[in-house]
Structure formats: structure tokens, C-alpha cells
N, C-alpha and C positions, 0 to 999 in steps of 0.2 A: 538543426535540431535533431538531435537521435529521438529513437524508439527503443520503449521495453515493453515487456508485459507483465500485468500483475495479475496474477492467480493464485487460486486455492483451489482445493477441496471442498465442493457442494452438495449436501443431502439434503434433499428435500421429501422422500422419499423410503419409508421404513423398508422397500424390498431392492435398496440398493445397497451393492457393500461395499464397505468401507475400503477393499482389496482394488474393488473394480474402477471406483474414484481414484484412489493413486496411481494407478495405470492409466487413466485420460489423463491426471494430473502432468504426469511425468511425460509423457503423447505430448502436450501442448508446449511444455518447454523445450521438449527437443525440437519440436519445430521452428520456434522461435528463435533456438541458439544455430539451428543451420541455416534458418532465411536470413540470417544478418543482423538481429534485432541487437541492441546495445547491448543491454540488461533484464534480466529477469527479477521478480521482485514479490516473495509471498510473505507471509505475515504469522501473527501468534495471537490465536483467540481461543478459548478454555468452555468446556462443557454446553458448547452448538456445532451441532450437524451443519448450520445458516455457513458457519465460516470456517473448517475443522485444518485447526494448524497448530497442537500444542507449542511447537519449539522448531521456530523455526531455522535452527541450526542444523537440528538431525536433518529435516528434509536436505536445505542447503550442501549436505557434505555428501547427501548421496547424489543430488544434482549435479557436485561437483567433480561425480563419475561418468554421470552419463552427458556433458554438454563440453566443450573445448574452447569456447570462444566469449559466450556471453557473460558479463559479472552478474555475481549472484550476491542480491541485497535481500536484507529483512523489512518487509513493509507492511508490518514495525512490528519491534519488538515494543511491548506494554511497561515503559518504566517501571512504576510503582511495584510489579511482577519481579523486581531483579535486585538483588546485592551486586556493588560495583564492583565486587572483586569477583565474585560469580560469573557476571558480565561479562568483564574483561577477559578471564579466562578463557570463557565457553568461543567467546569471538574471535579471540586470537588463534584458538587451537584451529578452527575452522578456517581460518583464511591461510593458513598454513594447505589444511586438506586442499583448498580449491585455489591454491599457487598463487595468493594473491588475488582473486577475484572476487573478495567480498567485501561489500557497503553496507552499513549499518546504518537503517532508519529506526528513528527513537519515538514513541507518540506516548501521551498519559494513557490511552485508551476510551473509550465512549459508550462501553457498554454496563450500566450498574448491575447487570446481572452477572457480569463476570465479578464486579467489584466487590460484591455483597457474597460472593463465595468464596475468594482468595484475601481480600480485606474489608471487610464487613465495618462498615462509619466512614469506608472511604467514598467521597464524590470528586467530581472532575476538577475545581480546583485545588482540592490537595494532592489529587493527583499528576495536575501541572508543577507543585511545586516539589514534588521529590524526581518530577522529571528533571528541573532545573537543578536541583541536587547530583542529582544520579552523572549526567554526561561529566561534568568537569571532572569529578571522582574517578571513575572508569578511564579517563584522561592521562588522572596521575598514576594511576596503579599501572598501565600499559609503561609509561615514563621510568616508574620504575622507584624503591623505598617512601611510595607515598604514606603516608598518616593524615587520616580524616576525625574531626570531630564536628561533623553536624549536626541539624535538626531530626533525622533523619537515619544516619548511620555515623558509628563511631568505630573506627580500628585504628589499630598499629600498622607501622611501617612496614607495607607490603609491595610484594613486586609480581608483577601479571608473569605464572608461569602456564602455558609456554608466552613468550612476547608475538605481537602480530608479525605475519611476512613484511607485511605494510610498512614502513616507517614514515614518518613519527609513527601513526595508526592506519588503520581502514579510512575510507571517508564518511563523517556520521550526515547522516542526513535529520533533521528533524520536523514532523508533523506540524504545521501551522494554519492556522484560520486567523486569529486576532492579533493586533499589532504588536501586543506585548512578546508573543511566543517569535512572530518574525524579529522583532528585534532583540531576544534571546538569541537564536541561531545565531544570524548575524554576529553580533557582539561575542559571540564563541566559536564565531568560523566552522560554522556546521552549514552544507546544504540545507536546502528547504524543500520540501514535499507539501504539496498544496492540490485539495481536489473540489468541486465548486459541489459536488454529490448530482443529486438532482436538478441544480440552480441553474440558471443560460450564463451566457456569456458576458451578460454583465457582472455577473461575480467570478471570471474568471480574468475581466479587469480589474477590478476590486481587489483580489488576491497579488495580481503584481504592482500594483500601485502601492499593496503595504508592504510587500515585501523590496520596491524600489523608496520609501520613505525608511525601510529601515538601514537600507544601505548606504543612505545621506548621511543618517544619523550617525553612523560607524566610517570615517571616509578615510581612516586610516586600517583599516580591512579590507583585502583583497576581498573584491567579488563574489560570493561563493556559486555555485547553482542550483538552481530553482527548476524542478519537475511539477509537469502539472496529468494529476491522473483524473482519466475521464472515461466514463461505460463508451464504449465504440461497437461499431457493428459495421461493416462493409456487403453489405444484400446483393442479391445477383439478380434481382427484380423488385418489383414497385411492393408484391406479394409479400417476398420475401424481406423488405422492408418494413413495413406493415406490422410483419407478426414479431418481430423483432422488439418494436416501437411495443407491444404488448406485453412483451414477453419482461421486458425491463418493468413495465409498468406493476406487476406482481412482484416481481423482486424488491422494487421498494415499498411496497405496501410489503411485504413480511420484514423487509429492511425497521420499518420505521416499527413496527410490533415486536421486533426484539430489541429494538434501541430503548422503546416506552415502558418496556418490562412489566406489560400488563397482562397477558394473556399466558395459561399454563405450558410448563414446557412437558413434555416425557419422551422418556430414552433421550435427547438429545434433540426431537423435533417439536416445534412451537405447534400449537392449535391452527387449524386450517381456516384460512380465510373464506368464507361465502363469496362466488364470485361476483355477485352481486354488488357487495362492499366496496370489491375492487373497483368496479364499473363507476362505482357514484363517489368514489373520492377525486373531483378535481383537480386537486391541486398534482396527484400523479397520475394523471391521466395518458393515455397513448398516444395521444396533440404534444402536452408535453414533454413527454418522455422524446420525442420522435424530435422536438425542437431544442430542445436545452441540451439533451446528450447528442454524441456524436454517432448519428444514425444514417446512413443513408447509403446510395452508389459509390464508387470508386472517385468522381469527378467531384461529387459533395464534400466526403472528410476531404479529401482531398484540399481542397479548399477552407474548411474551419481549419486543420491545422498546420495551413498557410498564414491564416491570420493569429493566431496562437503562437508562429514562430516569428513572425515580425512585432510582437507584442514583450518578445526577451526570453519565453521557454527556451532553458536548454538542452528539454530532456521532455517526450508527452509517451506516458506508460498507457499502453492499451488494457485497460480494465475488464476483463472478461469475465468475470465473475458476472452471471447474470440469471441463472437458475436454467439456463437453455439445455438442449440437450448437446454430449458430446460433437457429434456428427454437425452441428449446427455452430457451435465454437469452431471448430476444427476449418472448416469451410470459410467461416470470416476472416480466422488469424491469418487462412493463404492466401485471401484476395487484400488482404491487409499489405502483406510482403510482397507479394510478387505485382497487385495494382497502385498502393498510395506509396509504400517506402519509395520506390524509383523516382518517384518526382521531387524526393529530396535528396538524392543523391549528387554530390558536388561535380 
């Protein structure tokens, strides 16, 4: 099983800048591309400080200056956000920049507050379906004199200038939770990216069960692979454990108040939760948080994802997005590499 990490850019906070975030941002990746980590893997989400990554090809290509080893994927670019020929372009030009080291994850996206700013009547399953639109498109225009007439997009016989370093292409990866969407990938020979959020580990068998039912279904398609992302934390004590386990448990309490698109945004930051709120919502609690995500010592991940890799992952992205401080990230990603990677090393 390899390792990557998936990061962004987090504000939570109106007296941080935006300057000083790209600089931890870029901090974490290069640590990751020198401790050996597979892949790196950041995303595109529009008008939140929660998640700040408009395109995530501009970062990628300057990534692709400061890292030498690791491939650098989109985790995700927002279908219903992109014309195939846009797409195709924007992606090809970039795996050119980074020699071949870019992977392309595709998801509808999850946020109506983004939806209802860039396409306003759009919701999540029409957002699924111009995702299923979008890849095979994007497909032919890398291929080369495709013409599309769908539901969705219509053009003439075009050809991806510039074409990817890749051939055929990149490898696309696509976002899955329901069976329908695994047996898309599948059926289109795309990776799958699968994350359980906040759930344990019975939905992170759940998620390879559908995604080994859709592999049945397609048994004349090679295998593709399957990543499963998950919040991680490696603690240097029981303490430092603890606040860890708390610290995620706010995260997804402001997680789930931008997901619910209930509460005011300005400049870019949501309404501040009462801590109080936090304390008395069960269901993300710091029990929780501390049992379902991957929290704990070096000996503990160590162990979930031992059982995660004899389960068929062939890829677990450390999820570090957490709201934590720098110094506090910074600190887990190295007892990540230098304590749990070794124990998988062949």
C-alpha cells in the first residue's frame, strides 16, 4: 500500500494571510515529497477560506517546481466547473510542466454553496451526471479530432492542444461513495477515490465491497486502483492525542455547517460556532472522532492501516486538513514518515 497526502489551504481565522497559508501549504508538501510519500493530492473549491484551492492546476505546476519525486494529483477537480476541452487542455499543459507526474481526480462536488454560485439549479445529481458526461469527453479530445454532441456539451472536432506527456492520458481517478458512481469508474477504467468522512470502519468496508462488486460486474477491465482517504494524526503522547481527537471534532462540526449551507458566510469565513454546540453534538464527538478516524500513537495507525491494506487499498492519503495549527501538522506528517511508513516498506 503506498501513502500520499491530501492538503489545502485553511482559514479559519480573519488575522491569517492568505500568503502565510501557501507557505505552510507548500512546507507540508515538500515534506512529504522528501520523506518518500507516493503522491500528493490538493483539490478546487470556490469562495471558502474552510477549503481555499481555486485551480488546482496553478498550485500543481508550482508544486511541480518545488517537489522531484512525488506525483502530483487533483483531489478533485469539480466536474460540472469545467468544459472538456478546457479540461483537457488545462491538464495536459500541466503534466507536461511536472514531467509526467500528474493524476487526475474528478468528483460532482458536495458543496450547494459553491453550486448555487457558479451554477445556480444545480444539485448533486445533476452534478453526477455531467460528471459522467465530462470524463469520456475529456478522453476523446486528449485522443485527439473528437466531436461531442451531448446533454450537456456540444462541439466540433477538436484535438487537446497541448496533448498530455502521459499516453494514452494522466491516470483519472474518480470520487465514489454509491455503487452507481463505482461502477462508472470501473466501466471507464478510471481509478477510484473513496473516503468514509467521519464514519469507522465499517464504511471503509462498505466502500471496498462496492467498489469489489463493481469490479465483478466489469470482469473484462483490468483492475483499476482504489485509494482510501482518511483524517490521520500520529500523537507523541496520550495528551497530544486527546487534543487531536478535539481538534478534528470542530473541523467537522464547521465541515458539516458548510456542507448544510445554513449559516452566514463573510469575506470568505462561516459564523463561528459556540463551543458549547460543539461539545453537545454526539454524533462528532472527540470519542468519535478519536475512534472512527485514524488517531492515535505510531503502533495504533500503524495497525488500522495494516488492516486497510490487507482489505485491497492500494493507495491510504493522509488527510491533514484538520483546522490544526501549522506546527501541529507539521509534527504528525514526520512521525507519519519516519514512524508508520517503515513498517510498510517491502
Amino acid at each position: 500500500m503506498k501513502f500520499s497526502l491530501f492538503v489545502h489551504m485553511e482559514r479559519l481565522d480573519a488575522n491569517q494571510s492568505h500568503k502565510s497559508l501557501y507557505e505552510e501549504f507548500v512546507a507540508l508538501c515538500e515534506i512529504a515529497d522528501k520523506g518518500g510519500m507516493h503522491a500528493i493530492w490538493t483539490g478546487e473549491h470556490h469562495g471558502m477560506d474552510f477549503t481555499i484551492a481555486p485551480n488546482p492546476f496553478v498550485t500543481i505546476a508550482d508544486l511541480a517546481r518545488r517537489t522531484s519525486r512525488a506525483r502530483l494529483g487533483t483531489g478533485t477537480v469539480i466536474a460540472p466547473f469545467w468544459h472538456p476541452i478546457k479540461l483537457a487542455g488545462e491538464a495536459a499543459m500541466t503534466d507536461i510542466i511536472c514531467d509526467g507526474r500528474l493524476d487526475i481526480g474528478i468528483a460532482r462536488g458536495a458543496y450547494s454553496f459553491e453550486y448555487e454560485r457558479l451554477l445556480p439549479g444545480l444539485d448533486a445529481w445533476g452534478a453526477g451526471q455531467r460528471m459522467r458526461e465530462l470524463i469520456p469527453a475529456v478522453k476523446g479530445v486528449w485522443k485527439g479530432d473528437y466531436a461531442h454532441d451531448g446533454e450537456f456539451f456540444k462541439f466540433p472536432a477538436t484535438t487537446s492542444a497541448p496533448k498530455p506527456l502521459q499516453q494514452p492520458n494522466p491516470p483519472i481517478w474518480v470520487a465514489a461513495r454509491d455503487p452507481n458512481s463505482h461502477e462508472f469508474a470501473v466501466a471507464n477504467g478510471c481509478n477510484v477515490q473513496v473516503t468514509p468522512l467521519w464514519q469507522g470502519d465499517d464504511e471503509v468496508q462498505s466502500l471496498m465491497d462496492r467498489f469489489n462488486d463493481a469490479c465483478a460486474k466489469n470482469p473484462d477491465i483490468e483492475r483499476p486502483k482504489i485509494m482510501l482517504l482518511r483524517h490521520t494524526y500520529v500523537g507523541s503522547s496520550e495528551e497530544d492525542v486527546a487534543q487531536a481527537a478535539h481538534e478534528l471534532s470542530v473541523y467537522y462540526n464547521y465541515f458539516f455547517a458548510w456542507f448544510k449551507n445554513e449559516k452566514p458566510v463573510t469575506q470568505g469565513l462561516i459564523e463561528r460556532i459556540p463551543d458549547e454546540q460543539i461539545r453537545a453534538n454526539a454524533m462528532l464527538s472527540d470519542q468519535v472522532m478519536r475512534t472512527n478516524n485514524v488517531v492515535g500513537d505510531a503502533e495504533t495507525v500503524i495497525a488500522r492501516l495494516k488492516a486497510y491494506e490487507a482489505l485491497g487499498y492500494d493507495e491510504y492519503s493522509f488527510w491533514i486538513d484538520t483546522g490544526m495549527s501549522f506546527e501541529r501538522k507539521k509534527a504528525s506528517l514526520e512521525r507519519f514518515i519516519t514512524e508508520v511508513m517503515p513498517a510498510f516498506q517491502e
